[in-house]
C-alpha positions in Angstrom: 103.9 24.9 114.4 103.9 28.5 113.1 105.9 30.9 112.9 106.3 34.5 112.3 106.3 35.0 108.7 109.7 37.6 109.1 111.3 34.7 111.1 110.0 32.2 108.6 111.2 33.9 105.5 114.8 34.6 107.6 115.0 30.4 108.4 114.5 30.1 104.4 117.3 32.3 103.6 119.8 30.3 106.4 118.6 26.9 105.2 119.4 27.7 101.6 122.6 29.3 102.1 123.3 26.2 103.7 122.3 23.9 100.8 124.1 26.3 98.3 127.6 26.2 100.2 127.3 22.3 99.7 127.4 22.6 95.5 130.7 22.0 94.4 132.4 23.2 91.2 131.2 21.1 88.2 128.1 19.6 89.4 124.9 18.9 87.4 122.4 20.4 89.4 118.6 20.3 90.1 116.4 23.0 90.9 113.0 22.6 92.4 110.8 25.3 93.2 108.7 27.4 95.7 109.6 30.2 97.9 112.9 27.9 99.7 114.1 26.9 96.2 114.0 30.5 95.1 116.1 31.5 98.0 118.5 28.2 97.3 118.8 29.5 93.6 119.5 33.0 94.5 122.1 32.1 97.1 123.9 29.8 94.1 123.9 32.5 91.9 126.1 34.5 94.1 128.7 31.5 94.1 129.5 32.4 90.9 130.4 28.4 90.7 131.3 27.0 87.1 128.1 24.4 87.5 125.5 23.7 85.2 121.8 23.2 86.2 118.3 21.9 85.4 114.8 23.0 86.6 111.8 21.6 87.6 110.1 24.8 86.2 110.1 28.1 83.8 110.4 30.4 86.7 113.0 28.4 88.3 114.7 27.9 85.0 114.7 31.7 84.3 115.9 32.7 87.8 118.9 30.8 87.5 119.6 31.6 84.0 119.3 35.9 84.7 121.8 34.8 87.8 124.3 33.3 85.3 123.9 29.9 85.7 124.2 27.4 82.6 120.7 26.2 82.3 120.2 22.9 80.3 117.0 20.9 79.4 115.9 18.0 81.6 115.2 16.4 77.9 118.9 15.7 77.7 119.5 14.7 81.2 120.0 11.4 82.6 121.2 11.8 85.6 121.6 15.2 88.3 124.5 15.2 90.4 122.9 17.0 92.9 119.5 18.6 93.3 118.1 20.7 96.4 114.7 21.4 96.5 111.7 22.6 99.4 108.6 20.6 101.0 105.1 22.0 102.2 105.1 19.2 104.7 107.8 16.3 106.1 107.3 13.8 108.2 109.5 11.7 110.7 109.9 9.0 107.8 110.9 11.6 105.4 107.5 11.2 103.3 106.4 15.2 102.1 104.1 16.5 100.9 105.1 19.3 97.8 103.8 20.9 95.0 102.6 24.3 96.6 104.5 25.8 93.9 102.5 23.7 90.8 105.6 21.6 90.0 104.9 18.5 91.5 105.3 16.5 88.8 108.7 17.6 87.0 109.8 18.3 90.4 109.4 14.1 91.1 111.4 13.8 88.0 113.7 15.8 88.8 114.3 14.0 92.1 114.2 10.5 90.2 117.2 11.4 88.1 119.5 12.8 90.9 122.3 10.8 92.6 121.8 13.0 95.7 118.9 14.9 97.4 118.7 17.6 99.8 115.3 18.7 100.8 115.2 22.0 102.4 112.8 23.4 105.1 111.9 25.8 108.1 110.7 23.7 111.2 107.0 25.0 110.7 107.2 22.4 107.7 108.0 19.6 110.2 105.0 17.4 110.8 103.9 14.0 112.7 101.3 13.1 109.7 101.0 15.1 106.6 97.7 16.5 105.2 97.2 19.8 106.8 98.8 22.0 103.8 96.5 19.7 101.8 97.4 17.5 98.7 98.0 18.9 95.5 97.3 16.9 92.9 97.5 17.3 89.3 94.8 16.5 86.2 94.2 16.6 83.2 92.0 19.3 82.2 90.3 17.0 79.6 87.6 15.7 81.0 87.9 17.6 84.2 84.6 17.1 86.0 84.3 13.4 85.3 87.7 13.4 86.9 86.8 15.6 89.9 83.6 13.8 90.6 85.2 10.4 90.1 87.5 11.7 93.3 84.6 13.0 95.0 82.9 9.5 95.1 86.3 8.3 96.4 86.8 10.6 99.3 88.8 13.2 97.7 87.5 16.6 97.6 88.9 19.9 96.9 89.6 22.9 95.7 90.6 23.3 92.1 93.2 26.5 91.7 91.4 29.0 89.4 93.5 30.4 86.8 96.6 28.0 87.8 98.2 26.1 84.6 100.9 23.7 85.1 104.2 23.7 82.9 103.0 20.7 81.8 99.8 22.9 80.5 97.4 21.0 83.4 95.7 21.6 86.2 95.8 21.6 90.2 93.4 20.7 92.5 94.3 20.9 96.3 92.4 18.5 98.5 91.0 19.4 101.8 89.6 15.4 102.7 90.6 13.5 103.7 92.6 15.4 106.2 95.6 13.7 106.6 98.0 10.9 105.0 99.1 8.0 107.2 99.7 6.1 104.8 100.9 8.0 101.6 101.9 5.3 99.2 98.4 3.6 99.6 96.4 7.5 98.9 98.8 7.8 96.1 98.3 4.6 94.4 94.4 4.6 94.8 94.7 8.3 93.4 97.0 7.9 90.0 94.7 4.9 89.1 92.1 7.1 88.1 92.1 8.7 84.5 92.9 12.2 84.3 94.8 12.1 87.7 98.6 12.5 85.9 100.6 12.9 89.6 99.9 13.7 93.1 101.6 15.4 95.8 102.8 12.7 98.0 106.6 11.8 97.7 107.2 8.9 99.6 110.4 6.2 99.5 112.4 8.9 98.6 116.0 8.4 98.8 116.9 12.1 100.2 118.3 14.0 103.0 116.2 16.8 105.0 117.8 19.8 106.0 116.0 21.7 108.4 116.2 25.5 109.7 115.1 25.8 113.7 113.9 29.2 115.1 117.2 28.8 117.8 119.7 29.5 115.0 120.2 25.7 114.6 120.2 24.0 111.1 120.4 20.5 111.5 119.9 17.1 109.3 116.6 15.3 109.8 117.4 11.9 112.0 120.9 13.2 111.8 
């Protein structure tokens, strides 16, 4: 469903407050990123918490670092705490769909390393099947034709995001076909076994909670 983009931006700011007011004191912390995120970092800074944090991106990173938060590298990390991050799509299952933001990947290993998850989103993110937003996916840009055409024979096609450089200093191509995702592990798998392909877009089996923001006022827990 969509929503009004003032309403939209409003059930962001709710739904991160939310996921901010459950940080505790002395946590490890992950940060993802996108628009949510950025509300869910900007709410912690105002916490004023004695926590320390990690990011699953520079502009993340930076963000929490002008609010006051202790940033440290996700080199040194073995395990998060706690990490809160956004979708561009969730189903039922919990399967997403992220990376509107480019961090798709560090964002996956940020999740990996965390002993808890909360996923934040505004109802319009809610879906039955994902693939409407689209799949990002990330490549190498070595090579990047062969790689792109290699897709193409497979199904995959796209639009590759001019002037868009990962962190990781790759590149993003968001698929428009196929259309949707019923069965992300299998797209996933048939995707990363191609060279150049480094991740995709499609987080499945994850071990998180969804919180999600509803138009009535209500924020609720996914299957809750």
């Amino acid at each position: 469903m969509k929503l009004n983009p003032e309403v939209q931006t409003h059930l962001k700011k709710e739904v991160a407050k939310k996921a901010a007011s459950l940080v505790k004191p002395g946590m490890l912390v992950g940060l993802g990123t996108g628009s949510t995120a950025t509300f869910f970092i900007e709410e912690l800074c105002k916490r004023k918490l004695n926590i320390k944090a990690a990011s699953s991106s520079k502009r993340s990173e930076e963000q929490a670092r002008k609010g006051g938060i202790e940033v440290v590298s996700m080199d040194k990390v073995t395990e998060l705490d706690f990490t809160v991050d956004s979708a561009d799509e969730v189903n039922p299952r919990g399967d997403m769909i992220k990376g509107g933001g480019g961090a798709l990947t560090r964002e996956k290993i940020v999740i990996a390393s965390s002993r808890e998850v909360v996923i934040i989103v505004d109802e319009s993110k809610c879906v039955e099947t994902l693939g409407a937003f689209g799949l990002p996916v990330e490549l190498l840009p070595f090579g990047l034709a062969s790689t792109l055409a290699r897709l193409e024979k497979l199904g995959y096609q796209g639009v590759l995001r001019e002037g868009f450089v990962t962190d990781n200093g790759n590149v993003i191509v968001d698929l428009k076909t196929p259309p949707t995702y019923e069965d992300p592990k299998k797209h996933h798998q048939i995707l990363v076994s191609q060279a150049g392909v480094v991740e995709t877009g499609l987080f499945f089996e994850v071990n998180a909670k969804v919180l999600i923001a509803y138009e009535t006022g209500e924020i609720a827990w996914m299957n809750a």
